[in-house]
C-alpha positions as CSV (number, residue, x, y, z in Angstrom):
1,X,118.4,99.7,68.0
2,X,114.8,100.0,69.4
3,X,113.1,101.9,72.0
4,X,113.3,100.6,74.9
5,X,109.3,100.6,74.8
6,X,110.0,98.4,72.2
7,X,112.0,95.7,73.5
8,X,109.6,95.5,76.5
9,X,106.5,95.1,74.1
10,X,108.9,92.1,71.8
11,X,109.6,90.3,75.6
12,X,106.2,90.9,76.7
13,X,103.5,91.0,74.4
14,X,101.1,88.0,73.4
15,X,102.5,85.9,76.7
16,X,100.5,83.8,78.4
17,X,99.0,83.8,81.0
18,X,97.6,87.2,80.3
19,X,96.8,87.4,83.9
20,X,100.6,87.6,84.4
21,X,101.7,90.0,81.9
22,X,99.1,92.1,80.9
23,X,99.9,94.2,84.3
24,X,103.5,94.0,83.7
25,X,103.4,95.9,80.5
26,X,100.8,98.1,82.2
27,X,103.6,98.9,84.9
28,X,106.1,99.5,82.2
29,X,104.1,102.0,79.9
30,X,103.1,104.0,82.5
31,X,104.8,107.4,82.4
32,X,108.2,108.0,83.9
33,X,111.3,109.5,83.6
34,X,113.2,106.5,82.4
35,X,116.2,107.6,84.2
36,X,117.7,104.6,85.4
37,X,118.0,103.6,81.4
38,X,119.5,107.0,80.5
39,X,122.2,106.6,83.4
40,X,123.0,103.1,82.1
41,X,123.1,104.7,78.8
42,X,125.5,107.7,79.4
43,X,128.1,105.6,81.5
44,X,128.7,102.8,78.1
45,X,128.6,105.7,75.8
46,X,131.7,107.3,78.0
47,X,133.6,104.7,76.7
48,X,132.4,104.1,73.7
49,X,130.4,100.6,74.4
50,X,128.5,98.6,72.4
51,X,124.7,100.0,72.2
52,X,122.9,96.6,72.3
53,X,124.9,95.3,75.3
54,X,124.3,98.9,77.3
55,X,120.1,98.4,76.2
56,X,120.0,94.7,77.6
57,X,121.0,95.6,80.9
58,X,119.6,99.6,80.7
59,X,115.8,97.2,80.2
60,X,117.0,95.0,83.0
61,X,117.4,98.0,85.4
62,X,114.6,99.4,84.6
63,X,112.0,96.1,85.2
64,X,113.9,96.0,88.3
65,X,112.8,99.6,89.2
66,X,109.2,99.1,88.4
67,X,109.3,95.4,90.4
68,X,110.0,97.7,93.3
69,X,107.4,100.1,92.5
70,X,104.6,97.3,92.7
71,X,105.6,96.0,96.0
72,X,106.0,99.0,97.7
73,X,102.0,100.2,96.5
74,X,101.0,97.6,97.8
75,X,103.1,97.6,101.1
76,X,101.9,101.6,101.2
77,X,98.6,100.5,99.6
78,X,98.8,102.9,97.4
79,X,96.3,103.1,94.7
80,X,97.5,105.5,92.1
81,X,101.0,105.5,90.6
82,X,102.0,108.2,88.4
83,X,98.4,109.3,87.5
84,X,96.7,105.6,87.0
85,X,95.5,102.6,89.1
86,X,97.9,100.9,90.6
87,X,98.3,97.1,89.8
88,X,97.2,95.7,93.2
89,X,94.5,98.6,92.9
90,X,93.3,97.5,88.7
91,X,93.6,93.9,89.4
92,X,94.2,92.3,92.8
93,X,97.0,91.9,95.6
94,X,97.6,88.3,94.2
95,X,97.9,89.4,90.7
96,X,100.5,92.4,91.5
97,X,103.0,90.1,93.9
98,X,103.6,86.9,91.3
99,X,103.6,89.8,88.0
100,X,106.1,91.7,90.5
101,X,107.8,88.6,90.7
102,X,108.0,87.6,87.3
103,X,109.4,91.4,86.4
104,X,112.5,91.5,88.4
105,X,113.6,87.6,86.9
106,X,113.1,88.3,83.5
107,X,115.0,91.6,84.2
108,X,118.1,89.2,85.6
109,X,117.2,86.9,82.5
110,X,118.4,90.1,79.9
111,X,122.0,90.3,81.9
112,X,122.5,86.5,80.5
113,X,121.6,87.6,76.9
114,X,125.1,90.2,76.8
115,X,127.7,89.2,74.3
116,X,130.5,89.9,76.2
117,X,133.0,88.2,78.0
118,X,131.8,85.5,81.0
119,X,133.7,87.4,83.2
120,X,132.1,90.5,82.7
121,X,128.5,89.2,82.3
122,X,128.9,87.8,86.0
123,X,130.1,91.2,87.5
124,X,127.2,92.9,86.5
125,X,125.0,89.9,87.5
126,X,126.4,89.8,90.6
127,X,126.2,94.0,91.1
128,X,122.4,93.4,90.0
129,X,121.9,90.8,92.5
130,X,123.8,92.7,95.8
131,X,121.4,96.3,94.1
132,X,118.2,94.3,94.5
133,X,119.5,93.2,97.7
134,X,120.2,96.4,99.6
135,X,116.9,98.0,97.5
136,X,115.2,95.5,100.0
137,X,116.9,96.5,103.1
138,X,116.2,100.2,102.4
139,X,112.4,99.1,102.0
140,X,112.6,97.5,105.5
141,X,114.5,100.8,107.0
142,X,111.8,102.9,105.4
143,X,108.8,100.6,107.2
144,X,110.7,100.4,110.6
145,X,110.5,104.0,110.0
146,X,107.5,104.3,110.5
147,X,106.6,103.1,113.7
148,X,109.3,104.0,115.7
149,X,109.5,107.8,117.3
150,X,113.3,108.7,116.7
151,X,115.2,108.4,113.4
152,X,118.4,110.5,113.0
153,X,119.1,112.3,109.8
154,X,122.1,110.3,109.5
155,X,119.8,106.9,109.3
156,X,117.3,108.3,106.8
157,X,120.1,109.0,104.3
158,X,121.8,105.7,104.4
159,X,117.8,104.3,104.3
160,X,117.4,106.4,101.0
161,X,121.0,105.6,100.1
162,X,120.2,101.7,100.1
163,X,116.7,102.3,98.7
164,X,117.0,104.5,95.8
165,X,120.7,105.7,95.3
166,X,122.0,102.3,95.0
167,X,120.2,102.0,91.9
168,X,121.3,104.7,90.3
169,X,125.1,103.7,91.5
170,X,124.2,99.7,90.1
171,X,123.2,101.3,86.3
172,X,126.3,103.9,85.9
173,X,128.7,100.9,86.8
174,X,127.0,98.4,85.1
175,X,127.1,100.8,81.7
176,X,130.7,100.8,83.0
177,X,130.9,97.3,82.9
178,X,129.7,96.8,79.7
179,X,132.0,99.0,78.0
180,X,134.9,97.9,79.5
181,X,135.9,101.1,81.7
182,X,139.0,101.0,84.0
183,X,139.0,100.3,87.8
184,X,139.1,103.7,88.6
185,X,136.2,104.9,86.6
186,X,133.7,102.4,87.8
187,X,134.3,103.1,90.7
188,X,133.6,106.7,90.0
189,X,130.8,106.3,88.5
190,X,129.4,104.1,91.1
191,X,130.3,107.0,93.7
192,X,128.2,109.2,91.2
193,X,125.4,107.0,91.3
194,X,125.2,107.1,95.2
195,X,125.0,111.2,95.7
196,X,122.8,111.7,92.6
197,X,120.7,109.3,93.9
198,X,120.7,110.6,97.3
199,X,120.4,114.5,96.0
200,X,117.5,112.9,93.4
201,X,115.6,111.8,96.8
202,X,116.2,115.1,98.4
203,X,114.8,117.1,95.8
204,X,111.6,114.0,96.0
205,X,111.5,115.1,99.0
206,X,111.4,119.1,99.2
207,X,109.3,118.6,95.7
208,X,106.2,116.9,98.1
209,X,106.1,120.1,100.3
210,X,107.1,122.5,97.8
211,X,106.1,122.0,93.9
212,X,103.8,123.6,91.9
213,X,100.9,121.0,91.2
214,X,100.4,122.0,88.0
215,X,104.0,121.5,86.9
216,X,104.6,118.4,89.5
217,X,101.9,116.5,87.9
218,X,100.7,114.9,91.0
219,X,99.3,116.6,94.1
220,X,101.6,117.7,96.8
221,X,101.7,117.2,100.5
222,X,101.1,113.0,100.6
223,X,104.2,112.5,102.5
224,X,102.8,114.8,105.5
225,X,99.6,112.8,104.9
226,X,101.1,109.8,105.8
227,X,103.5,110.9,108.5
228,X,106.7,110.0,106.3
229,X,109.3,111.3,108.4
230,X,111.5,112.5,105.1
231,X,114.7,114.5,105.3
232,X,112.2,117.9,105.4
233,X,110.7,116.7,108.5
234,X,113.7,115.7,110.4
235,X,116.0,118.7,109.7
236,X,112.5,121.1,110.4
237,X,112.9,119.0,113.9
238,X,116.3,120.1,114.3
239,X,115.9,123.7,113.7
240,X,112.9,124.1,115.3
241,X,112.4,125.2,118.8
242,X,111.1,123.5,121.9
243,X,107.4,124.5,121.0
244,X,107.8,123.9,117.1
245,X,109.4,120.4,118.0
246,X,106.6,119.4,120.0
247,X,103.9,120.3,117.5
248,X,105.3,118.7,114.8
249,X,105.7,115.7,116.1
250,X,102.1,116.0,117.6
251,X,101.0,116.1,114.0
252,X,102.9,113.6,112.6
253,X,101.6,111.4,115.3
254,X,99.2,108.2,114.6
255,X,97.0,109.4,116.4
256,X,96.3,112.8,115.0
257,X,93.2,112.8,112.8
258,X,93.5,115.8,111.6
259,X,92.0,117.1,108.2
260,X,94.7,116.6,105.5
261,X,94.6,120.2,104.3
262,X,94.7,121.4,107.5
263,X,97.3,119.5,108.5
264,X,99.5,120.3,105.5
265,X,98.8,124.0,106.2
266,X,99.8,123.8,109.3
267,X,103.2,121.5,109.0
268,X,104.1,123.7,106.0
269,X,103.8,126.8,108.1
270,X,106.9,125.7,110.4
271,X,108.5,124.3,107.7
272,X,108.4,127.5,106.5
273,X,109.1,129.2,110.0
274,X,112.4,127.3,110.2
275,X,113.2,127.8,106.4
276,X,113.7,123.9,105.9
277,X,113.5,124.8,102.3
278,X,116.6,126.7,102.2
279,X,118.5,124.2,104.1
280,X,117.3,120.8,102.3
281,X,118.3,123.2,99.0
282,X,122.2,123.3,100.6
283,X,122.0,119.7,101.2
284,X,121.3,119.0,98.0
285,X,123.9,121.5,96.4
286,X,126.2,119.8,98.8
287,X,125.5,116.0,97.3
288,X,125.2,117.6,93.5
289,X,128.9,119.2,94.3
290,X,130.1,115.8,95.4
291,X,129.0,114.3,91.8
292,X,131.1,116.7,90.0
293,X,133.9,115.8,91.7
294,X,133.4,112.0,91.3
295,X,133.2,113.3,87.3
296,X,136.7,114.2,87.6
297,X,138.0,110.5,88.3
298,X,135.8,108.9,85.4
299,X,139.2,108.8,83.5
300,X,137.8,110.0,79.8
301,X,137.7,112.9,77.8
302,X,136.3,115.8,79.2
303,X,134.1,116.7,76.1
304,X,132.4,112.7,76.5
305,X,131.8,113.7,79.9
306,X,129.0,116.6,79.3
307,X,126.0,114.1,79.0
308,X,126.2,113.1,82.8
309,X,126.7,116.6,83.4
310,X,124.1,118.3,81.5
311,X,121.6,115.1,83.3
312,X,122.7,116.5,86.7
313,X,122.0,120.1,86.5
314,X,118.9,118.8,84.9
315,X,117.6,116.9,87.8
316,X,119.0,119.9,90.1
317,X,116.8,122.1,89.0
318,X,114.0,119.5,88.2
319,X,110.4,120.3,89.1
320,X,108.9,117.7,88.9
Protein backbone atom coordinates (compact mmCIF):
# COMPACT_ATOMS: atom_id res chain seq x y z
CA UNK A 1 0.00 0.00 0.00
CA UNK A 2 1.41 3.57 -0.59
CA UNK A 3 1.94 6.57 1.47
CA UNK A 4 -0.59 8.40 1.76
CA UNK A 5 1.71 11.27 0.21
CA UNK A 6 1.65 8.99 -2.51
CA UNK A 7 -1.85 8.50 -3.33
CA UNK A 8 -2.33 12.31 -3.18
CA UNK A 9 0.62 12.92 -5.67
CA UNK A 10 -1.07 9.71 -8.26
CA UNK A 11 -4.74 11.88 -7.87
CA UNK A 12 -3.06 15.07 -8.18
CA UNK A 13 -0.11 15.42 -10.06
CA UNK A 14 0.10 16.54 -13.86
CA UNK A 15 -3.72 17.84 -13.66
CA UNK A 16 -4.85 20.50 -15.40
CA UNK A 17 -5.48 23.40 -14.84
CA UNK A 18 -2.35 23.87 -12.94
CA UNK A 19 -3.91 26.91 -11.55
CA UNK A 20 -6.22 24.52 -9.67
CA UNK A 21 -4.03 21.93 -8.41
CA UNK A 22 -0.76 23.08 -8.03
CA UNK A 23 -2.02 24.72 -4.53
CA UNK A 24 -3.88 21.77 -3.67
CA UNK A 25 -0.93 19.54 -3.50
CA UNK A 26 0.82 22.54 -1.93
CA UNK A 27 -1.86 22.36 0.90
CA UNK A 28 -1.41 18.66 1.19
CA UNK A 29 2.49 18.51 1.53
CA UNK A 30 2.65 20.95 3.93
CA UNK A 31 3.74 19.55 7.32
CA UNK A 32 1.23 18.08 9.72
CA UNK A 33 0.44 15.68 11.99
CA UNK A 34 -1.67 13.47 9.76
CA UNK A 35 -3.83 12.57 12.52
CA UNK A 36 -7.04 12.32 11.14
CA UNK A 37 -5.42 9.34 8.72
CA UNK A 38 -3.88 7.53 11.68
CA UNK A 39 -7.35 7.68 13.60
CA UNK A 40 -8.99 6.24 10.49
CA UNK A 41 -6.20 3.88 10.41
CA UNK A 42 -6.25 2.45 14.09
CA UNK A 43 -10.16 2.06 14.19
CA UNK A 44 -10.14 -0.64 10.70
CA UNK A 45 -7.04 -2.22 12.04
CA UNK A 46 -9.29 -2.96 15.47
CA UNK A 47 -11.07 -5.22 13.43
CA UNK A 48 -8.93 -6.34 11.28
CA UNK A 49 -10.15 -4.35 7.94
CA UNK A 50 -9.02 -4.36 4.74
CA UNK A 51 -5.94 -1.68 4.39
CA UNK A 52 -6.90 -0.28 0.94
CA UNK A 53 -10.52 0.40 1.89
CA UNK A 54 -9.32 2.10 5.40
CA UNK A 55 -6.52 4.42 2.93
CA UNK A 56 -9.39 5.56 0.50
CA UNK A 57 -11.41 7.06 3.06
CA UNK A 58 -8.19 7.88 5.75
CA UNK A 59 -7.10 10.30 2.06
CA UNK A 60 -10.72 11.37 1.91
CA UNK A 61 -10.63 12.75 5.57
CA UNK A 62 -7.78 14.12 5.32
CA UNK A 63 -8.49 16.51 1.93
CA UNK A 64 -11.47 17.31 3.92
CA UNK A 65 -9.30 18.59 6.82
CA UNK A 66 -7.11 20.68 4.70
CA UNK A 67 -10.46 22.08 2.53
CA UNK A 68 -11.18 23.51 5.89
CA UNK A 69 -7.90 24.86 6.56
CA UNK A 70 -7.91 27.04 3.33
CA UNK A 71 -11.19 28.60 4.04
CA UNK A 72 -10.69 29.41 7.38
CA UNK A 73 -7.03 31.41 6.37
CA UNK A 74 -8.72 33.15 4.37
CA UNK A 75 -11.88 33.89 6.64
CA UNK A 76 -8.96 34.69 9.47
CA UNK A 77 -6.73 36.06 6.62
CA UNK A 78 -4.21 34.35 7.72
CA UNK A 79 -1.05 34.32 5.85
CA UNK A 80 1.12 31.60 7.20
CA UNK A 81 -0.04 27.97 7.82
CA UNK A 82 2.28 25.70 9.46
CA UNK A 83 5.47 27.65 8.69
CA UNK A 84 4.64 28.62 4.76
CA UNK A 85 2.40 31.01 2.72
CA UNK A 86 -0.82 30.33 2.85
CA UNK A 87 -2.78 29.62 -0.43
CA UNK A 88 -4.94 32.80 -0.57
CA UNK A 89 -1.55 34.52 0.69
CA UNK A 90 0.98 32.53 -2.44
CA UNK A 91 -1.58 32.79 -4.99
CA UNK A 92 -4.85 34.77 -4.69
CA UNK A 93 -8.31 34.71 -2.71
CA UNK A 94 -9.95 33.41 -6.07
CA UNK A 95 -7.41 30.69 -6.57
CA UNK A 96 -7.67 29.34 -2.70
CA UNK A 97 -11.80 29.18 -2.74
CA UNK A 98 -12.42 27.07 -6.27
CA UNK A 99 -8.90 24.77 -5.25
CA UNK A 100 -10.71 24.56 -1.60
CA UNK A 101 -13.49 23.55 -3.50
CA UNK A 102 -12.21 21.07 -5.70
CA UNK A 103 -10.40 19.34 -2.41
CA UNK A 104 -13.27 18.49 -0.38
CA UNK A 105 -15.18 16.75 -3.80
CA UNK A 106 -12.52 14.75 -4.85
CA UNK A 107 -12.11 13.78 -1.10
CA UNK A 108 -16.17 12.51 -1.33
CA UNK A 109 -15.11 11.08 -4.89
CA UNK A 110 -12.46 8.37 -2.93
CA UNK A 111 -15.57 7.10 -0.50
CA UNK A 112 -17.17 5.93 -4.04
CA UNK A 113 -13.91 4.04 -5.02
CA UNK A 114 -14.44 1.43 -1.58
CA UNK A 115 -15.03 -2.17 -2.58
CA UNK A 116 -17.31 -2.91 -0.07
CA UNK A 117 -20.80 -3.43 0.20
CA UNK A 118 -23.45 -0.51 -1.19
CA UNK A 119 -24.78 -0.37 2.00
CA UNK A 120 -21.75 0.33 3.81
CA UNK A 121 -20.22 2.71 1.20
CA UNK A 122 -23.40 4.97 1.74
CA UNK A 123 -23.05 5.12 5.61
CA UNK A 124 -19.81 6.44 5.48
CA UNK A 125 -20.84 8.78 2.68
CA UNK A 126 -23.52 9.91 4.46
CA UNK A 127 -21.30 10.33 8.02
CA UNK A 128 -18.82 12.33 5.65
CA UNK A 129 -21.54 14.47 4.35
CA UNK A 130 -23.48 15.34 8.03
CA UNK A 131 -19.05 15.86 9.35
CA UNK A 132 -18.59 18.47 6.70
CA UNK A 133 -21.76 19.75 7.67
CA UNK A 134 -21.55 20.51 11.35
CA UNK A 135 -17.46 21.36 10.53
CA UNK A 136 -19.42 24.41 8.89
CA UNK A 137 -21.60 25.30 11.71
CA UNK A 138 -18.74 25.15 14.17
CA UNK A 139 -16.89 27.72 11.63
CA UNK A 140 -20.03 30.02 11.93
CA UNK A 141 -20.07 29.58 15.94
CA UNK A 142 -16.41 30.45 16.04
CA UNK A 143 -17.06 33.85 13.84
CA UNK A 144 -20.23 34.81 15.77
CA UNK A 145 -17.79 34.48 18.41
CA UNK A 146 -16.12 36.99 17.77
CA UNK A 147 -18.23 39.83 17.76
CA UNK A 148 -20.47 39.24 20.42
CA UNK A 149 -19.29 40.11 24.30
CA UNK A 150 -20.70 36.91 26.21
CA UNK A 151 -19.95 33.23 25.25
CA UNK A 152 -20.35 30.66 28.03
CA UNK A 153 -17.91 27.89 28.42
CA UNK A 154 -20.58 25.51 27.80
CA UNK A 155 -21.05 27.22 24.00
CA UNK A 156 -17.30 27.20 23.17
CA UNK A 157 -17.08 23.51 23.74
CA UNK A 158 -19.98 22.40 21.67
CA UNK A 159 -18.40 25.23 18.94
CA UNK A 160 -15.10 23.22 19.16
CA UNK A 161 -17.06 19.99 19.50
CA UNK A 162 -18.80 20.62 15.93
CA UNK A 163 -15.63 22.27 14.48
CA UNK A 164 -12.89 19.93 15.20
CA UNK A 165 -14.04 16.88 17.36
CA UNK A 166 -16.54 15.84 14.98
CA UNK A 167 -13.84 15.01 12.69
CA UNK A 168 -11.97 13.05 14.62
CA UNK A 169 -15.47 11.20 15.74
CA UNK A 170 -16.37 10.94 11.58
CA UNK A 171 -12.60 9.07 10.87
CA UNK A 172 -12.74 6.39 13.95
CA UNK A 173 -16.31 5.44 12.85
CA UNK A 174 -15.71 5.53 9.37
CA UNK A 175 -12.52 3.06 9.94
CA UNK A 176 -15.34 1.34 11.86
CA UNK A 177 -17.31 1.22 9.02
CA UNK A 178 -15.05 -0.07 6.78
CA UNK A 179 -14.12 -3.01 8.67
CA UNK A 180 -17.32 -4.04 9.53
CA UNK A 181 -17.35 -3.33 13.47
CA UNK A 182 -20.53 -4.02 15.57
CA UNK A 183 -23.24 -1.40 16.62
CA UNK A 184 -21.83 -0.99 19.78
CA UNK A 185 -18.24 -0.24 18.86
CA UNK A 186 -18.97 2.37 16.34
CA UNK A 187 -20.61 4.00 18.37
CA UNK A 188 -17.77 3.86 20.76
CA UNK A 189 -15.48 4.87 18.72
CA UNK A 190 -17.47 7.81 17.50
CA UNK A 191 -17.83 8.84 21.40
CA UNK A 192 -13.97 8.57 21.31
CA UNK A 193 -13.64 10.73 18.56
CA UNK A 194 -15.73 13.59 20.21
CA UNK A 195 -13.59 13.92 23.70
CA UNK A 196 -10.23 13.34 21.96
CA UNK A 197 -11.16 15.93 19.73
CA UNK A 198 -12.44 18.16 22.30
CA UNK A 199 -9.22 17.40 24.78
CA UNK A 200 -6.98 17.75 21.27
CA UNK A 201 -8.53 21.54 21.13
CA UNK A 202 -7.87 22.04 24.78
CA UNK A 203 -4.40 21.24 24.78
CA UNK A 204 -4.52 23.80 21.11
CA UNK A 205 -5.53 25.89 23.26
CA UNK A 206 -3.33 25.99 26.59
CA UNK A 207 -0.36 25.16 23.90
CA UNK A 208 -0.95 29.12 22.39
CA UNK A 209 -0.38 30.61 25.89
CA UNK A 210 1.89 28.09 27.23
CA UNK A 211 4.47 26.16 24.69
CA UNK A 212 7.89 26.37 24.38
CA UNK A 213 8.46 28.15 20.81
CA UNK A 214 11.28 26.24 20.09
CA UNK A 215 9.53 22.92 20.61
CA UNK A 216 5.86 24.30 19.30
CA UNK A 217 7.33 25.19 16.12
CA UNK A 218 5.27 28.24 15.67
CA UNK A 219 5.26 31.38 17.83
CA UNK A 220 2.98 31.53 20.73
CA UNK A 221 0.40 34.04 21.90
CA UNK A 222 -1.66 34.61 18.29
CA UNK A 223 -4.96 33.69 19.87
CA UNK A 224 -4.58 36.66 22.48
CA UNK A 225 -3.46 38.71 19.41
CA UNK A 226 -6.62 38.25 17.89
CA UNK A 227 -8.92 38.34 20.80
CA UNK A 228 -10.00 34.59 20.36
CA UNK A 229 -11.95 34.01 23.34
CA UNK A 230 -10.67 30.12 23.68
CA UNK A 231 -11.40 27.94 26.61
CA UNK A 232 -8.14 29.67 28.58
CA UNK A 233 -9.80 33.01 28.27
CA UNK A 234 -13.16 32.14 29.42
CA UNK A 235 -12.37 29.88 32.47
CA UNK A 236 -9.42 32.87 33.44
CA UNK A 237 -12.92 34.99 33.33
CA UNK A 238 -14.52 32.82 35.66
CA UNK A 239 -11.85 32.60 38.18
CA UNK A 240 -10.88 35.91 38.12
CA UNK A 241 -12.01 38.66 40.33
CA UNK A 242 -14.04 41.67 39.79
CA UNK A 243 -10.82 43.74 38.79
CA UNK A 244 -9.09 40.83 36.76
CA UNK A 245 -12.54 40.35 34.92
CA UNK A 246 -12.66 43.82 33.85
CA UNK A 247 -9.12 43.98 32.54
CA UNK A 248 -9.26 41.13 30.66
CA UNK A 249 -11.91 41.85 28.86
CA UNK A 250 -10.61 45.47 28.35
CA UNK A 251 -7.80 43.82 26.51
CA UNK A 252 -9.51 41.53 24.56
CA UNK A 253 -11.53 44.41 23.40
CA UNK A 254 -11.58 45.77 19.61
CA UNK A 255 -10.68 48.57 20.55
CA UNK A 256 -7.56 48.05 22.44
CA UNK A 257 -4.44 48.71 20.37
CA UNK A 258 -2.22 47.66 22.43
CA UNK A 259 1.40 46.29 21.51
CA UNK A 260 1.15 42.52 20.91
CA UNK A 261 3.94 41.67 23.44
CA UNK A 262 2.73 43.81 25.79
CA UNK A 263 -0.47 42.70 25.60
CA UNK A 264 0.52 38.98 25.82
CA UNK A 265 2.57 39.89 28.89
CA UNK A 266 0.05 41.32 30.45
CA UNK A 267 -3.05 38.60 29.66
CA UNK A 268 -0.55 35.91 30.59
CA UNK A 269 0.15 37.45 33.91
CA UNK A 270 -3.60 36.84 35.07
CA UNK A 271 -3.70 33.79 33.43
CA UNK A 272 -1.17 32.96 35.49
CA UNK A 273 -2.69 34.84 38.61
CA UNK A 274 -5.74 32.60 38.44
CA UNK A 275 -3.72 29.48 37.49
CA UNK A 276 -5.91 28.77 34.25
CA UNK A 277 -3.16 26.49 33.45
CA UNK A 278 -3.86 24.11 36.10
CA UNK A 279 -7.45 24.13 35.59
CA UNK A 280 -7.61 23.81 31.54
CA UNK A 281 -4.91 20.79 32.45
CA UNK A 282 -8.01 19.03 34.67
CA UNK A 283 -10.32 19.65 31.93
CA UNK A 284 -8.37 18.04 29.70
CA UNK A 285 -7.56 14.94 32.10
CA UNK A 286 -11.28 14.99 32.52
CA UNK A 287 -12.08 14.55 28.48
CA UNK A 288 -8.80 12.14 28.16
CA UNK A 289 -10.53 9.99 31.12
CA UNK A 290 -13.78 9.94 29.25
CA UNK A 291 -11.84 8.29 26.05
CA UNK A 292 -10.65 5.48 28.12
CA UNK A 293 -13.77 4.65 29.15
CA UNK A 294 -15.34 4.80 25.60
CA UNK A 295 -12.22 2.15 24.96
CA UNK A 296 -13.88 -0.20 27.10
CA UNK A 297 -17.09 -0.53 24.86
CA UNK A 298 -15.10 -0.93 21.42
CA UNK A 299 -15.98 -4.64 21.82
CA UNK A 300 -12.32 -6.24 20.71
CA UNK A 301 -9.43 -7.61 22.28
CA UNK A 302 -7.77 -5.71 24.62
CA UNK A 303 -4.17 -6.29 23.22
CA UNK A 304 -5.77 -4.68 19.54
CA UNK A 305 -6.75 -1.92 21.56
CA UNK A 306 -3.21 -0.33 22.64
CA UNK A 307 -2.73 1.67 19.42
CA UNK A 308 -5.60 4.11 20.25
CA UNK A 309 -4.31 4.10 23.59
CA UNK A 310 -0.69 4.67 23.13
CA UNK A 311 -2.12 7.82 20.40
CA UNK A 312 -3.92 9.31 23.36
CA UNK A 313 -1.48 9.57 25.97
CA UNK A 314 0.59 10.77 23.05
CA UNK A 315 -1.49 13.74 22.22
CA UNK A 316 -1.95 14.24 26.23
CA UNK A 317 1.27 15.03 26.78
CA UNK A 318 1.90 16.56 23.20
CA UNK A 319 3.90 19.78 22.91
CA UNK A 320 3.38 20.80 20.15
Amino acid sequence: MCTIEEYFDNIFQDQEPKTLYEPILYTLKLPGKRLRPQLVHIAAEMFDGNSENAGLVASAYEMLHNFTLIHDDIMDKAEIRRGRPTVHKKWNTNVAILSGDALVVTALLQIHKLSCNPETILSVAKLFAQVSMETCKGQQYDLDFETVETVTIAQYLKMIQMKTATMFAGCLKSGGLVANADTESLQALFDLGIHLGIAFQLADDLLDVYADTEVFGKSIGSDIKDNKKTFVYLKALELSNETQAQRLQSLFSASNNMNEKTKFQEVKAIFDAVNVKQATEEKISYYIDKCFEDIDHIRVDEKKKNPVKSLIQQLKNRSK
